[in-house]
N, C-alpha and C positions, 0 to 999 in steps of 0.2 A: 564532577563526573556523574552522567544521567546513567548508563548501567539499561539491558533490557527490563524492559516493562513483560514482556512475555515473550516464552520461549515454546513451541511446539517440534518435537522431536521423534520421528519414524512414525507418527500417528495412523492407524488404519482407524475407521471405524465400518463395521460390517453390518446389515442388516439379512437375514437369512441367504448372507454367499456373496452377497450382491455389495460391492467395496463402494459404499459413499465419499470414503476418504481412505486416500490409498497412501501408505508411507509417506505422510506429508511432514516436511520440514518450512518452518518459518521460525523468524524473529522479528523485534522491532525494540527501539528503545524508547525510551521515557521520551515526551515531547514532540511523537513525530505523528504527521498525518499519514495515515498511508490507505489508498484506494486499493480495493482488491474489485476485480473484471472477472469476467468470462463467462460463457456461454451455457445454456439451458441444461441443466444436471451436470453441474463442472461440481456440485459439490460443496457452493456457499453458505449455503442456508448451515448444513451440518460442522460447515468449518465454525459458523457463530455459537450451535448450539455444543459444540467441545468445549470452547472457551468458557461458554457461560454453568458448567456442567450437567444442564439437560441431558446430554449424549456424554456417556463415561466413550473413551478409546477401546475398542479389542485389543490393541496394541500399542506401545507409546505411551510416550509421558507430555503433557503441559505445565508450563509450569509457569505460576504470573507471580512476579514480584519473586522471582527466587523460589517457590513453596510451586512443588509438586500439589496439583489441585485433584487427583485422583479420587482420595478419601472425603471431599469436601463434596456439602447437598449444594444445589443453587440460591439457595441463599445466604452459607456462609461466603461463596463467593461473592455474590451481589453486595457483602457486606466487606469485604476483601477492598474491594474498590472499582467493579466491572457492572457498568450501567450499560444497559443494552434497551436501543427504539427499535420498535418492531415497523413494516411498512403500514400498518393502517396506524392513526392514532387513537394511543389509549389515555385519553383523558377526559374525566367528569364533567359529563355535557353540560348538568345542569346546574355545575358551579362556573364561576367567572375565573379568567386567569388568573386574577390573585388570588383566590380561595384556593385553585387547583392547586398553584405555587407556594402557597401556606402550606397545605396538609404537605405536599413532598420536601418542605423545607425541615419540617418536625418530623418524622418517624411516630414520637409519643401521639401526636395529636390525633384524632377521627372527624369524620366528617362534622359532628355534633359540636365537637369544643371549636372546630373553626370557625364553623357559622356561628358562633354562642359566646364566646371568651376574646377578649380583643387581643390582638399579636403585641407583645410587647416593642419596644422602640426600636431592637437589635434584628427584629423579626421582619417589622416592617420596611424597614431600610431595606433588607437585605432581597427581601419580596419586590422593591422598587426598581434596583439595582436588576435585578433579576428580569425583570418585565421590560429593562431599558434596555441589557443583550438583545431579547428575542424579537425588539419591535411591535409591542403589544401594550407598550404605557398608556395609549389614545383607549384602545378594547378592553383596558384593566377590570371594568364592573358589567361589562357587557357578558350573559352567559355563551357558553364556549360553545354551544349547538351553534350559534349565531355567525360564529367565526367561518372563515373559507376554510378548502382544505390544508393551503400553506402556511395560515397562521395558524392551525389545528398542530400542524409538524413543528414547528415552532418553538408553540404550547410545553408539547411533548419535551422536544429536546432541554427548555428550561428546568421543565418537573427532576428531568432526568439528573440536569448541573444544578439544581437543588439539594442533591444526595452528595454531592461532592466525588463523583467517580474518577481514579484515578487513569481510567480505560472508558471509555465510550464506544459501543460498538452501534452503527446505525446505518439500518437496512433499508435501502432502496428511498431515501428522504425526499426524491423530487419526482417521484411517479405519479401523476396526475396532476404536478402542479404548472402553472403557466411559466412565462418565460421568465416576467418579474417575480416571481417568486422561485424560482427556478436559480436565479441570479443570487435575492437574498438570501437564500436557503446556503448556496458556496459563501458568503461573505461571514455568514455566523456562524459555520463551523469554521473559515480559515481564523475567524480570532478566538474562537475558544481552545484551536489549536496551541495557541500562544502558553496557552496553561492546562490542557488537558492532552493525554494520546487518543489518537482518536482511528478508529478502525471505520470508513466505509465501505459499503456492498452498491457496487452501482451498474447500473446498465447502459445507463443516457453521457453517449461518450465526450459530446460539450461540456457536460457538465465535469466530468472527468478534469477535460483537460484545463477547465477552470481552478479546480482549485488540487489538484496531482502534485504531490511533490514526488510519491515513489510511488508506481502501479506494480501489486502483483497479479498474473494472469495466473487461475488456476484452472483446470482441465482433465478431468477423467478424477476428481480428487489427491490431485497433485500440483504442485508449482509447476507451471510450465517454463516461467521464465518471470521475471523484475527487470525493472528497471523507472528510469523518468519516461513521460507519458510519450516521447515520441520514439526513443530507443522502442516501447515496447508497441505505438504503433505501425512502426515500420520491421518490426523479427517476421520473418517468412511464416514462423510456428504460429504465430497470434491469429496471421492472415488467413492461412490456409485450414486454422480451426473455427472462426469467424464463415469464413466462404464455405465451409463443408456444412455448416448448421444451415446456413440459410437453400445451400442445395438440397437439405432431407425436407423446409418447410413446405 
C-alpha cells in the first residue's frame, strides 16, 4: 500500500492582499507522475515554493510523508526527501558530469576532496549508473560549460537523483530545448517515475501529452480541474482560460 506522498489542504498564500495561492487542495501518492498546467500567474511557481518551504501558507497545512511541514526551514525539508530543478540549470560549469555527480552523490564531500581523493568502488558505480540514466556516459570528463542546454537539464536532474529524493519537483525542463531533446528529456523522467514521485510544471503541451499520466490545471491559485491529458484538454474551463490569456496578449 503506497499511501500519499503529499497532501496540500485549504492552502492560501498571500503576498501584501494579493492571493498567489488561493484555498488550494491537492494530493498525490507515492509513485505517481503528475503534470501541473496552466496559464501566466495561475500560481505555479508559489505552488513549488510551499512545497519546498520557501513560502510558509497564510493559511493551510502541507504535509509530505504524513508530517505537517509548517515548522520545518528548507532544508530540513530538502533533507525530508523533496528535491526540486529550478528552469535554468544549476550545475558546476567548470567540473565534468562525473565530478558534478560525485559532489551531489556525497553531501560530506567539497569541491576539493572530489577533485583530490578518488571515489571509492560503491561511489563510482553508483556515479556510472547515474551518467547511464541521464545519457551522459560518452560527455562523462567533458566539462559541463561544454554541454548543450538539454544535457545541462540532464545534468541537473541526475545531481538531483543523486540525493535520493523521495519527491522531485521539476520546473519547466524542456524550455529551450530542441525537439530531440525535448523527446529525451519525457523518456528520463517517465523511467525515473518507476521509482521516484515526480511533480512537473510545464508549459509546452506535446510534451505534456507525452509523458501525462494525471494533468492538474491550476488557475487563479486554485485547482481548476484534473484529470488524464485529454479529459482535461477537452473541459470548456481549461479552454475558455487558455483562450481568455491569449485574448489579453
Amino acid at each position: 500500500m503506497k499511501g500519499k506522498i503529499l497532501e496540500i489542504e485549504n492552502v492560501t498564500v498571500s503576498f501584501d492582499g494579493f492571493k498567489a495561492i488561493n484555498n488550494l487542495n491537492f494530493d498525490m501518492e507515492q509513485g505517481e507522475l503528475r503534470v501541473i498546467i496552466g496559464p501566466n500567474g495561475a500560481g505555479k511557481t508559489t505552488f513549488l515554493d510551499v512545497i519546498t518551504g520557501k513560502v510558509k501558507p497564510t493559511q493551510g497545512q502541507v504535509r509530505f510523508k504524513g508530517r505537517n511541514t509548517r515548522s520545518l526551514s528548507e532544508h530540513k525539508i530538502a533533507r525530508m526527501g523533496v528535491g526540486r530543478k529550478f528552469q535554468t540549470p544549476r550545475v558546476y560549469l567548470n567540473l565534468t558530469p562525473r565530478e558534478n555527480l560525485e559532489l551531489a552523490s556525497n553531501p560530506n564531500k567539497n569541491v576539493f576532496s572530489t577533485l583530490f581523493q578518488p571515489p571509492s568502488v560503491v561511489e563510482k558505480q553508483r556515479v556510472l549508473d547515474l551518467l547511464k540514466t541521464i545519457g551522459l556516459v560518452h560527455k562523462a570528463e567533458m566539462k559541463a560549460e561544454f554541454l548543450s542546454h538539454g544535457e545541462k537539464q540532464w545534468l541537473e536532474i541526475g545531481m538531483l537523483i543523486a540525493q535520493s529524493p523521495d519527491l522531485l519537483l521539476v520546473d519547466e525542463p524542456v524550455a529551450g530545448l530542441t525537439d530531440e531533446e525535448t523527446e529525451k528529456t519525457g523518456e528520463l523522467l517517465m523511467s525515473l517515475a518507476e521509482s521516484h514521485s515526480i511533480i512537473v510544471i510545464e508549459h509546452d503541451m506535446e510534451f505534456v501529452r507525452q509523458i501525462a499520466r494525471k494533468v492538474t490545471v491550476l488557475h487563479q491559485g486554485s485547482v481548476l480541474c484534473e484529470g488524464d491529458f485529454e479529459e482535461v484538454q477537452n473541459d470548456p474551463r481549461v479552454i475558455e482560460v487558455y483562450l481568455g490569456q491569449q485574448d489579453e496578449e
